[in-house]
BADO-340574 format. One record per residue (C-alpha): residue in one letter; y, z, x. Coordinates in Angstrom, 2 decimals, m for minus. Layout:
BEGIN
+------+---------+---------+---------+
: type :      yy :      zz :      xx :
+------+---------+---------+---------+
:    A :       Y :       Z :       X :
...
+------+---------+---------+---------+
END
This chain:
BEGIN
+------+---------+---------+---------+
: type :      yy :      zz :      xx :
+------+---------+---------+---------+
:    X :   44.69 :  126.98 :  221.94 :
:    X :   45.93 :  128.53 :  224.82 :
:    X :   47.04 :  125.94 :  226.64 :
:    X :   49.73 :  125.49 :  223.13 :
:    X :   50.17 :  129.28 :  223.80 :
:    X :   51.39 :  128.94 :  227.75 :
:    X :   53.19 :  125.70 :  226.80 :
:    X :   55.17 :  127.31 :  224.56 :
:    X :   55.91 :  130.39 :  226.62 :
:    X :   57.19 :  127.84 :  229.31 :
:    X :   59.51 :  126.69 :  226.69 :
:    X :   60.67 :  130.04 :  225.74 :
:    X :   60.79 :  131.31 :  229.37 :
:    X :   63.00 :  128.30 :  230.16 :
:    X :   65.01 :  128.93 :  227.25 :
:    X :   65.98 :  133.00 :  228.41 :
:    X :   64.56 :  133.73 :  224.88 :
:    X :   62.07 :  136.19 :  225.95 :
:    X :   64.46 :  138.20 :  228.01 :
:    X :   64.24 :  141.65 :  227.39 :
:    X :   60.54 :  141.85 :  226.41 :
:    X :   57.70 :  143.22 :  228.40 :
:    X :   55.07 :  141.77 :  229.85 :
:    X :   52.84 :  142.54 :  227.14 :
:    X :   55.59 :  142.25 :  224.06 :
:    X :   56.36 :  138.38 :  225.78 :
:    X :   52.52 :  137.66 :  225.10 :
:    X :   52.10 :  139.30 :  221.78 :
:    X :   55.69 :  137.13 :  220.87 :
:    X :   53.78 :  133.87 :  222.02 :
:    X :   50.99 :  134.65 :  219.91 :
:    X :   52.91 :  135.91 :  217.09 :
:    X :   54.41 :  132.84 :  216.96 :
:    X :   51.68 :  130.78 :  217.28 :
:    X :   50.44 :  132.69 :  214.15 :
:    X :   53.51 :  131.87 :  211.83 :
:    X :   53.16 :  127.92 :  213.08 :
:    X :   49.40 :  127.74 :  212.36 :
:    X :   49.11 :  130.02 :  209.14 :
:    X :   49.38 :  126.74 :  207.17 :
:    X :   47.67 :  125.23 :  209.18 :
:    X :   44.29 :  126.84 :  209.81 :
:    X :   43.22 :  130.17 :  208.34 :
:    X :   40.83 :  130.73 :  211.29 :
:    X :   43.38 :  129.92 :  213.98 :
:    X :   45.94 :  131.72 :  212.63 :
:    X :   43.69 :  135.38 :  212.28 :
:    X :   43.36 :  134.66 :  215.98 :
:    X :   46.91 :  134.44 :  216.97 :
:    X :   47.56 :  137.25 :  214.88 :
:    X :   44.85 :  139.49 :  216.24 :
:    X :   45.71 :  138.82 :  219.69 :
:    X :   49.32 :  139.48 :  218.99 :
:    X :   48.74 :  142.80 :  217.66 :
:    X :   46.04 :  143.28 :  220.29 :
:    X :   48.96 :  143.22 :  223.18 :
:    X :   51.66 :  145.17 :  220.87 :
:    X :   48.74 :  147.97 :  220.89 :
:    X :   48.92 :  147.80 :  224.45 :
:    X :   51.86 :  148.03 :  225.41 :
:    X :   52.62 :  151.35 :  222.74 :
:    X :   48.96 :  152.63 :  224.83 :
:    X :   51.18 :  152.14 :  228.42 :
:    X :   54.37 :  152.80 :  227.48 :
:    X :   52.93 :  156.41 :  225.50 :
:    X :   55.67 :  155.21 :  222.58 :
:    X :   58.45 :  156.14 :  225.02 :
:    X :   59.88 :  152.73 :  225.16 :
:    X :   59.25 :  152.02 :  221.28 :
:    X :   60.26 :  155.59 :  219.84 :
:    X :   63.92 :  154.61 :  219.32 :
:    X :   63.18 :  151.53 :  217.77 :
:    X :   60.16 :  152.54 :  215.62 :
:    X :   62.30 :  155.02 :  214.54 :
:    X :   64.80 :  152.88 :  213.53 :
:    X :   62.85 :  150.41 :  211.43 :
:    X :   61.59 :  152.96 :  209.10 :
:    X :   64.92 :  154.35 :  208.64 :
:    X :   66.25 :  151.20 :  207.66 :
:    X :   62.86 :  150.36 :  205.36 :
:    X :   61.69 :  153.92 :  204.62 :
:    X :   61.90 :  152.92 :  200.37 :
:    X :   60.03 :  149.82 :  200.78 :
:    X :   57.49 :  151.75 :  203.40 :
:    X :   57.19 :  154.55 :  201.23 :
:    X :   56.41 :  152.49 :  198.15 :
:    X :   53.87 :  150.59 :  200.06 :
:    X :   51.61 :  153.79 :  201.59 :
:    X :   52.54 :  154.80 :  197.60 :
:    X :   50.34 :  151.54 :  196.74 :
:    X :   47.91 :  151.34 :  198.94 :
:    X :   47.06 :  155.18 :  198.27 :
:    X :   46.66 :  153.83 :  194.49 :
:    X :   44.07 :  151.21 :  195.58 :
:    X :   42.32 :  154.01 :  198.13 :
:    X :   41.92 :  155.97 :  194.96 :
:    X :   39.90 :  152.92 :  192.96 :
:    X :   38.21 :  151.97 :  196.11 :
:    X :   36.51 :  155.33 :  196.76 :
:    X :   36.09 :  156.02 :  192.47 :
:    X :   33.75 :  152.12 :  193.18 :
:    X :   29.92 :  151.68 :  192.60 :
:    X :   30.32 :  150.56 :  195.93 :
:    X :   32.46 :  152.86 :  198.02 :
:    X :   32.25 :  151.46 :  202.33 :
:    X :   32.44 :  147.71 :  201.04 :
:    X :   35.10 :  148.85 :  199.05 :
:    X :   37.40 :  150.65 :  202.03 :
:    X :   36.37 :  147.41 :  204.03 :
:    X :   38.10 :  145.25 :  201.17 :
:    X :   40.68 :  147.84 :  200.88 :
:    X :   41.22 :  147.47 :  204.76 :
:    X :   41.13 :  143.90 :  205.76 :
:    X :   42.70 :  143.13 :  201.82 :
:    X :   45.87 :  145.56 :  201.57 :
:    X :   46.38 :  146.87 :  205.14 :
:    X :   45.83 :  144.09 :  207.46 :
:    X :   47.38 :  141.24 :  205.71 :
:    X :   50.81 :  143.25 :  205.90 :
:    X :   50.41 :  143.09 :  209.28 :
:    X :   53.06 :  140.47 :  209.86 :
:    X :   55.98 :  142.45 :  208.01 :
:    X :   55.33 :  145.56 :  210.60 :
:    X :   55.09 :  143.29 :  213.39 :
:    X :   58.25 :  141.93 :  212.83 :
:    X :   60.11 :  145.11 :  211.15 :
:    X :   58.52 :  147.39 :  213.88 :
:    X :   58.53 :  144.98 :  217.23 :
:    X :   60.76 :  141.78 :  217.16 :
:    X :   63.39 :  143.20 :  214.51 :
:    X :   66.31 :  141.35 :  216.46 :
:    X :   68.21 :  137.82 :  214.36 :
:    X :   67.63 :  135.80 :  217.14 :
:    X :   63.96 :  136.52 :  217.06 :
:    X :   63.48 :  136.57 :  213.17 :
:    X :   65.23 :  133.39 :  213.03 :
:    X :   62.45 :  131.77 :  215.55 :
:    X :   59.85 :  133.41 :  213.09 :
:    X :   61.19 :  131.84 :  210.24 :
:    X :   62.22 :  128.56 :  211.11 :
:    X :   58.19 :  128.22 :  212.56 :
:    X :   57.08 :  129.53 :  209.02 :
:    X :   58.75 :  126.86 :  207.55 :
:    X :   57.70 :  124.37 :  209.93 :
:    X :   54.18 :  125.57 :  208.87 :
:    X :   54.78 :  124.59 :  205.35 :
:    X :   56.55 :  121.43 :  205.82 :
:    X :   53.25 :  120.35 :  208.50 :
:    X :   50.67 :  121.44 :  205.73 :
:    X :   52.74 :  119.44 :  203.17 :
:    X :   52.96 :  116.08 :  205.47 :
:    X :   49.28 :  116.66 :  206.71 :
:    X :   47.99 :  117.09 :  203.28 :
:    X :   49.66 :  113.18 :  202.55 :
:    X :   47.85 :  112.27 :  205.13 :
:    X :   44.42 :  113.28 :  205.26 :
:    X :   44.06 :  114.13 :  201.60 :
:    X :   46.52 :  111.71 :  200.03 :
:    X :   44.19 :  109.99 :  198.13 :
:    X :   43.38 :  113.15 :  196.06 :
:    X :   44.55 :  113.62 :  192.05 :
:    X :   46.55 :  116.65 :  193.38 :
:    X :   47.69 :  117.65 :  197.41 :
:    X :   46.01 :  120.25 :  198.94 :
:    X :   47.33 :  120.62 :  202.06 :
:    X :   45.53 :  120.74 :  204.76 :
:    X :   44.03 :  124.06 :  203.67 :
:    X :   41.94 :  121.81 :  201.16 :
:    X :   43.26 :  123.94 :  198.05 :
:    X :   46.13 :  122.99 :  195.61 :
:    X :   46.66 :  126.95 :  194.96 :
:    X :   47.46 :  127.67 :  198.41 :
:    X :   50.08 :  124.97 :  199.01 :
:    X :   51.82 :  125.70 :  196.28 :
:    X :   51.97 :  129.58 :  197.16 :
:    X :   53.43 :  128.38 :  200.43 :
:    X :   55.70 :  125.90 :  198.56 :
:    X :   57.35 :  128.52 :  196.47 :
:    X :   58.26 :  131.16 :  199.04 :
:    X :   59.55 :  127.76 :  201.31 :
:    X :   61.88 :  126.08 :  198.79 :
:    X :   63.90 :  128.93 :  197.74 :
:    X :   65.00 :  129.29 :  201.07 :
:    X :   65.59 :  125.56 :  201.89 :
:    X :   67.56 :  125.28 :  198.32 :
:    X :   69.83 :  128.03 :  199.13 :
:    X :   70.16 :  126.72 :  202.51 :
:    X :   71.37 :  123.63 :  200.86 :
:    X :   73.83 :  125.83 :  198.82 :
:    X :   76.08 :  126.72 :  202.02 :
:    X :   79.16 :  124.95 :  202.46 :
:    X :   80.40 :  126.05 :  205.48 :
:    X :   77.05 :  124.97 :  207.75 :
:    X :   77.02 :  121.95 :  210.04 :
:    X :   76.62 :  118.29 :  208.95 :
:    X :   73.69 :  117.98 :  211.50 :
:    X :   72.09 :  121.11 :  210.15 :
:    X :   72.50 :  120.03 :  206.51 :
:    X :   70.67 :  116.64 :  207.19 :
:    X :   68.02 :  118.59 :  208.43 :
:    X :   67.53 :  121.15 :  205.42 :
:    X :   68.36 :  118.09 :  203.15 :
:    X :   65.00 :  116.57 :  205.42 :
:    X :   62.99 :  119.83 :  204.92 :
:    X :   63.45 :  120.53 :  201.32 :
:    X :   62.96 :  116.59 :  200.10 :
:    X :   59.66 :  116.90 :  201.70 :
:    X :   58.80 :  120.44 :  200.60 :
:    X :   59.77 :  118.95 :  197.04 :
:    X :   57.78 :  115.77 :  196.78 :
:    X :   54.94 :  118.32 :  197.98 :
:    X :   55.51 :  119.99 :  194.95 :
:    X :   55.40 :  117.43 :  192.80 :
:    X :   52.23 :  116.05 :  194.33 :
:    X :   50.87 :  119.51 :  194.38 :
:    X :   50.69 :  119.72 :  190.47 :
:    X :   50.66 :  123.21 :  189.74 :
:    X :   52.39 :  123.94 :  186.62 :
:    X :   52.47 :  127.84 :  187.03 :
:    X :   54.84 :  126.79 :  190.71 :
:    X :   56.86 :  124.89 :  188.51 :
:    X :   57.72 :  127.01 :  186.00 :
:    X :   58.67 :  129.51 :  189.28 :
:    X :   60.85 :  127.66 :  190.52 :
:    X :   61.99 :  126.18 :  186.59 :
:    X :   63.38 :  129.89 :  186.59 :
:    X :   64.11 :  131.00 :  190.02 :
:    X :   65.83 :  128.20 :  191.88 :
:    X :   69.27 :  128.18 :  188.58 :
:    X :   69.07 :  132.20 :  189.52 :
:    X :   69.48 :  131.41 :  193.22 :
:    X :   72.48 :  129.38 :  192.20 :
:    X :   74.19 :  132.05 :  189.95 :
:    X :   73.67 :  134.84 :  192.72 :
:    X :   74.88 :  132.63 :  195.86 :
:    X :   78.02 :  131.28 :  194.67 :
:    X :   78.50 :  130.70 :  190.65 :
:    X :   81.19 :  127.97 :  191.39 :
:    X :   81.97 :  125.16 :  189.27 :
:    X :   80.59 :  123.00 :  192.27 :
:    X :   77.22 :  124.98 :  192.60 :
:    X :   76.32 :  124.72 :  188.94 :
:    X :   77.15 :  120.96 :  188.97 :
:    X :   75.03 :  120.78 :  191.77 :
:    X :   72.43 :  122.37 :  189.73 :
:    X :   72.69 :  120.30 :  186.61 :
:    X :   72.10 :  117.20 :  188.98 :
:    X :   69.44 :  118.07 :  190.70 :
:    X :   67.92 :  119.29 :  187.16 :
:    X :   68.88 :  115.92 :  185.80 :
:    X :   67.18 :  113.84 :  188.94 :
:    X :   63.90 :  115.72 :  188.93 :
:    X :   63.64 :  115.00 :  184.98 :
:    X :   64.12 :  111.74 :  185.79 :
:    X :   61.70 :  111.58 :  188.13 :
:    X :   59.18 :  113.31 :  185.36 :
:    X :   59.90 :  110.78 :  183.29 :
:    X :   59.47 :  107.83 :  185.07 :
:    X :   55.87 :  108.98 :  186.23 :
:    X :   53.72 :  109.16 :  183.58 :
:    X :   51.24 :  111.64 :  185.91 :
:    X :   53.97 :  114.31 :  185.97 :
:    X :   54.52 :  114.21 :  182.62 :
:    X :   51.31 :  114.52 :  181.44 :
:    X :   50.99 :  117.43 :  183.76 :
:    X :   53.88 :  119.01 :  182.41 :
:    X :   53.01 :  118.53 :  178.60 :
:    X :   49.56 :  120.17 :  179.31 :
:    X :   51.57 :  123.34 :  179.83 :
:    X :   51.54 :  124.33 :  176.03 :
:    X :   47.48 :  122.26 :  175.51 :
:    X :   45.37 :  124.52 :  173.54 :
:    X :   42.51 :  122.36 :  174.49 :
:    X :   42.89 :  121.55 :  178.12 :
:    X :   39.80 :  123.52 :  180.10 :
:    X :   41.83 :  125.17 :  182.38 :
:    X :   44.43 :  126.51 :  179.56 :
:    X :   41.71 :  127.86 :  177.67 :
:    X :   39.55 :  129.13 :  180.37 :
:    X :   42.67 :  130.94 :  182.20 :
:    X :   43.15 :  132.97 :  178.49 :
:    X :   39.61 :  133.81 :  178.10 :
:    X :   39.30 :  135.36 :  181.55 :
:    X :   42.47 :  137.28 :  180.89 :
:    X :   41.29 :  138.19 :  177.84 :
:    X :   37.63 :  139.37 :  179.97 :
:    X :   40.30 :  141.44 :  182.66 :
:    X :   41.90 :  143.73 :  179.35 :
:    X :   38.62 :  144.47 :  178.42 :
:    X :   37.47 :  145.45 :  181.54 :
:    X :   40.54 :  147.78 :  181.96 :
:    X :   40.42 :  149.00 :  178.13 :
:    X :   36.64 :  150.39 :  179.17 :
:    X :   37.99 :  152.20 :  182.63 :
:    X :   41.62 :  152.60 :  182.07 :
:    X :   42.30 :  155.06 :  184.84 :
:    X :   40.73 :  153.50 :  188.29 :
:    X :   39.69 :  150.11 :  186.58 :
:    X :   36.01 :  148.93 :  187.84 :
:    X :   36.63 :  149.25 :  191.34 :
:    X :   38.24 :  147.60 :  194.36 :
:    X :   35.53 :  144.46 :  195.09 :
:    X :   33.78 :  144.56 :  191.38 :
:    X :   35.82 :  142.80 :  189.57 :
:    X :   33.45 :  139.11 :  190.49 :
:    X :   30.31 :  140.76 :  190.02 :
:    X :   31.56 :  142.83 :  186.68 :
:    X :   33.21 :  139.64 :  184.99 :
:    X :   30.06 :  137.02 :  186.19 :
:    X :   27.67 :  139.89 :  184.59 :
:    X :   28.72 :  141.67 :  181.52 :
:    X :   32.50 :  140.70 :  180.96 :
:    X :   32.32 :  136.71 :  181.06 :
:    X :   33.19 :  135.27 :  177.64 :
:    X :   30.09 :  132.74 :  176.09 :
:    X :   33.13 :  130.19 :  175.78 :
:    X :   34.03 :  130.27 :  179.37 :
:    X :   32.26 :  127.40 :  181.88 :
:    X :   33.50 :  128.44 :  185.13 :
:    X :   32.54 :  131.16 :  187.57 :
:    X :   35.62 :  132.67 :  188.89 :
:    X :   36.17 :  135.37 :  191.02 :
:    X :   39.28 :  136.33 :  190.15 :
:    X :   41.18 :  136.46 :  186.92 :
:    X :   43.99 :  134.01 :  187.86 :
:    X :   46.58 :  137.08 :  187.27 :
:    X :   48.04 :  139.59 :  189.76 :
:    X :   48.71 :  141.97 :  186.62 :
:    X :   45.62 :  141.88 :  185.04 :
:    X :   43.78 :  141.70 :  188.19 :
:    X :   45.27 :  145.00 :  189.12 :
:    X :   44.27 :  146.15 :  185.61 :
:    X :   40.79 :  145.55 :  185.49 :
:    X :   40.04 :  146.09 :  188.98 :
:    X :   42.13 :  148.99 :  189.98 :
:    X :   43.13 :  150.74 :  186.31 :
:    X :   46.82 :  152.12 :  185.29 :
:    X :   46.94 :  153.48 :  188.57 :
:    X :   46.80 :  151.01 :  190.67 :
:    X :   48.86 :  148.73 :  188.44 :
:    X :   51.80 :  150.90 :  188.67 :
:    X :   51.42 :  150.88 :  192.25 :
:    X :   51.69 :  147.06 :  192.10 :
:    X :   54.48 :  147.14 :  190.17 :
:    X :   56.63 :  149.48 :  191.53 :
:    X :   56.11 :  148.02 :  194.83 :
:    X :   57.23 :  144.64 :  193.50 :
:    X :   59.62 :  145.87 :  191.15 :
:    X :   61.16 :  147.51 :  193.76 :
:    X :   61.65 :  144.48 :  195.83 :
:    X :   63.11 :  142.77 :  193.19 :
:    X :   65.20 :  145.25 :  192.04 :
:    X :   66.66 :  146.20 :  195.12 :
:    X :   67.68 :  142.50 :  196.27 :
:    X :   68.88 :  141.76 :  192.87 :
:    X :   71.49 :  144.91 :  193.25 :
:    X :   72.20 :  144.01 :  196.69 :
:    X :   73.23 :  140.33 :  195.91 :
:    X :   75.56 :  140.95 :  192.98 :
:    X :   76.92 :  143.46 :  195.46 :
:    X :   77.45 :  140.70 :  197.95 :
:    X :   75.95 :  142.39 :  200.98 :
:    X :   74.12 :  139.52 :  202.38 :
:    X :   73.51 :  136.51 :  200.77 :
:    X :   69.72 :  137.20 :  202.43 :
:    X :   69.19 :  139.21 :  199.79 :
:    X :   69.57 :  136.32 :  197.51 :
:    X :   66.60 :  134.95 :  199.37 :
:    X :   64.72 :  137.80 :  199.03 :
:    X :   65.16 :  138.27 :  195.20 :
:    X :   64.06 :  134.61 :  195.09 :
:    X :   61.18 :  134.53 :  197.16 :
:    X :   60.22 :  137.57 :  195.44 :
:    X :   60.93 :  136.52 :  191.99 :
:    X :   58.81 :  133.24 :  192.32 :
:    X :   55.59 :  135.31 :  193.68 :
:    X :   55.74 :  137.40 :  191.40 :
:    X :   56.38 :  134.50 :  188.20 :
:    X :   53.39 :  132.24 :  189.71 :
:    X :   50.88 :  135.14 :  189.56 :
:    X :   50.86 :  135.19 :  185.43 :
:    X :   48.95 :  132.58 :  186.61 :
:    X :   46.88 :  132.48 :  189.45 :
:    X :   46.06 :  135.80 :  191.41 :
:    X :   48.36 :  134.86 :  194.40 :
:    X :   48.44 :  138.67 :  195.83 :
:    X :   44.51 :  138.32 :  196.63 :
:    X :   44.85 :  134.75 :  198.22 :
:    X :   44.89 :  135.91 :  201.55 :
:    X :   46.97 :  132.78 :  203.60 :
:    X :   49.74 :  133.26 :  201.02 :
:    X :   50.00 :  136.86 :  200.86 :
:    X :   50.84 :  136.97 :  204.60 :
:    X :   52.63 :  133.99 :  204.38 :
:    X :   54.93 :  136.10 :  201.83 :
:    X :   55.04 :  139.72 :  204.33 :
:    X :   56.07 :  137.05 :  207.01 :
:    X :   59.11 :  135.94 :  205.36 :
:    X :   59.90 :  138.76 :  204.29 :
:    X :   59.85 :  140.75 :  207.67 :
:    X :   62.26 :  137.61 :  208.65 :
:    X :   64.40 :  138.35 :  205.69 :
:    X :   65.04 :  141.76 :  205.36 :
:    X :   65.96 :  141.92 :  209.48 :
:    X :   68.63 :  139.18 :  208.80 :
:    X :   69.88 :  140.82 :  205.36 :
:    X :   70.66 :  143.84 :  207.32 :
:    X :   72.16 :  142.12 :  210.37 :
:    X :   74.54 :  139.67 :  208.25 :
:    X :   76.52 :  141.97 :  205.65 :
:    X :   79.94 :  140.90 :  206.71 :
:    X :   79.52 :  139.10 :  202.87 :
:    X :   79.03 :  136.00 :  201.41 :
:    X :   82.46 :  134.17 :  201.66 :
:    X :   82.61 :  135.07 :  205.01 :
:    X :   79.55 :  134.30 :  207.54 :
:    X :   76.99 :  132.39 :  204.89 :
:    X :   74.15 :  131.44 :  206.39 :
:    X :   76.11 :  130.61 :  209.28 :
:    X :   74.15 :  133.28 :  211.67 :
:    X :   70.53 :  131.62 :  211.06 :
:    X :   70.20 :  130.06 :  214.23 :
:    X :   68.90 :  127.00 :  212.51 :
:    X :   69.07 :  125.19 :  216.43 :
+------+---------+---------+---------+
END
């Protein structure tokens, strides 16, 4: 592990790319780094990276007193004060439920390692490393990450019904996969980049793709069903982009067609009787009555397994779950009305904001946002993404990465593209 970490501070010494850093912001970079490249990887090697990383940006704010970093710390929550605001809004919501719990100090721990320190890599980036040259580095390794887990799953788990990834878990892959391939289709969307950069996006997203077909989650599917034809209108709604659309919506039905795996998969959408159709309703159907009996601060932050497994489980249901496979419901049950409109006015926020920002043309990052966003949010109707704790940071991640290179590329679509990712 540390030998990867000098080897690649060797590389990045030699390259000039860590001029201007301190000693102790070059380290915490390195690390940083290593984080985004392993979180798809290895959960346990990635907390690492990250807690060293933040480990030497503590120091250096300790030894510098917050001279050095005033201006700039100053300058990132100027620039992100809504979304910051909405966020301490949020977690203030889930404080509330987490101190209202049967179970109060393992509730603040949840609250702490659940809400605060998984957003750890959007203020590391927003806060430290908010420069495009950087942010580009972050988010080419991020989705590096996802293309490794996808080729790595083929290989050590290919013999599996669906791919896991190297994680082990279909979920997780496919909460990488759709924060990954709105990016690489929109990528594929620019007109004006390099042929030797297209063959390499063209690269990335076939293999991202195929992942998601092997993956096999229906709910990542229907995400991207609806997100990546919104990407297309946003970008650039030219005769040549939707015909671009209809045949890549034409090939992949194809491809559904002629494998009688996938389409089986997709028909089981709309089952009635397949287990995990009917066992997903009956545990959403278990979350609204667990809200409808404590409406205001829901059961509490941590007792929604214990609650559901012990007095909320439905006699029809066969599986012990700890989780009720929705982010809305979730926040329902376990955190009430209040922390539900947290949640969603976070989110909606997000959305909102990129949406307006696109039409307006500022940046077509802000078509990436909106569609990262977007497919998040439409994948946890069906699985309780927020709470899965590699793809939640995965998403703050990209995010940091996006919102620094929305607001350093506004000179509009037509004009610079994606042209100022520095894809080399």
């Amino acid at each position: 592990f540390l030998v990867f970490a000098y080897s690649i501070t060797a590389l990045l010494h030699h390259m000039n790319f860590l001029s201007g850093l301190e000693r102790l912001e070059r380290a915490a970079f390195v690390f940083f780094s290593l984080f985004l490249l392993l979180q798809c990887l290895s959960i346990a090697a990635a907390n690492i990276a990250l807690g060293i990383a933040v480990f030497f940006l503590v120091l250096q704010l300790l030894q510098s007193k917050g001279s050095t970093d005033k201006q700039a710390l100053c300058e990132a929550w100027a620039q992100n004060k809504n979304l910051f605001i909405l966020l301490v809004v949020f977690w203030a919501t889930i404080l509330l439920s987490a101190l209202g719990s049967n179970e109060p100090l393992r509730a603040l721990k949840i609250f702490l390692g659940q809400f605060i320190y998984r957003t750890a890599p959007l203020f590391v980036i927003l806060f430290f490393f908010a420069k495009r040259k950087y942010v580009s580095f972050f988010l080419l390794l991020t989705i590096l990450s996802c293309i490794i887990d996808v080729i790595g799953g083929i290989l050590v788990h290919g013999d599996s019904l669906r791919l896991k990834g190297l994680y082990g878990h279909p979920m997780t892959l496919a909460g990488f996969l759709i924060i990954t391939l709105p990016i690489l289709y929109a990528f594929l969307l620019d007109r004006k980049q390099k042929r030797q950069t297209l063959v390499v996006t063209i690269v990335l997203f076939l293999i991202a793709f195929v992942g998601l077909l092997l993956n096999e989650t229906r709910g990542a599917w229907l995400a991207l069903a609806i997100t990546l034809p919104l990407i297309t209108l946003l970008y650039d709604c030219s005769i040549k982009k939707v015909i671009f659309l209809i045949a890549f919506a034409i090939g992949t039905s194809l491809v559904f067609l002629n494998s009688p795996q996938l389409q089986n998969r997709a028909e089981s959408i709309t089952s009635t009787t397949l287990q995990s159709n009917t066992e997903r309703v009956l545990m959403w159907q278990s979350a609204y009555e667990m809200f409808k009996d404590h409406p205001v601060l829901g059961v509490g932050l941590g007792q929604y397994a214990p609650k559901y497994l012990n007095e909320y489980k439905s006699p029809q249901a066969k599986e012990r779950q700890n989780h009720s496979h929705n982010n809305f419901l979730q926040m329902l049950a376990e955190n009430g009305i209040v922390g539900f409109l947290g949640f969603v006015l976070l989110f909606g926020y997000l959305l909102l904001s990129s949406f307006r920002n696109s039409v307006r043309k500022l940046s077509p990052y802000h078509v990436l946002i909106f569609g990262c966003t977007l497919a998040f949010i439409l994948q946890g109707f069906t699985e309780y993404n927020f709470g899965n704790s590699a793809v939640i940071k995965y998403y703050w991640g990209t995010l940091g990465c996006l919102l620094v290179l929305a607001r350093e590329n506004r000179d509009g679509f037509g004009e610079s593209s994606f042209l100022r990712f520095k894809f080399s």
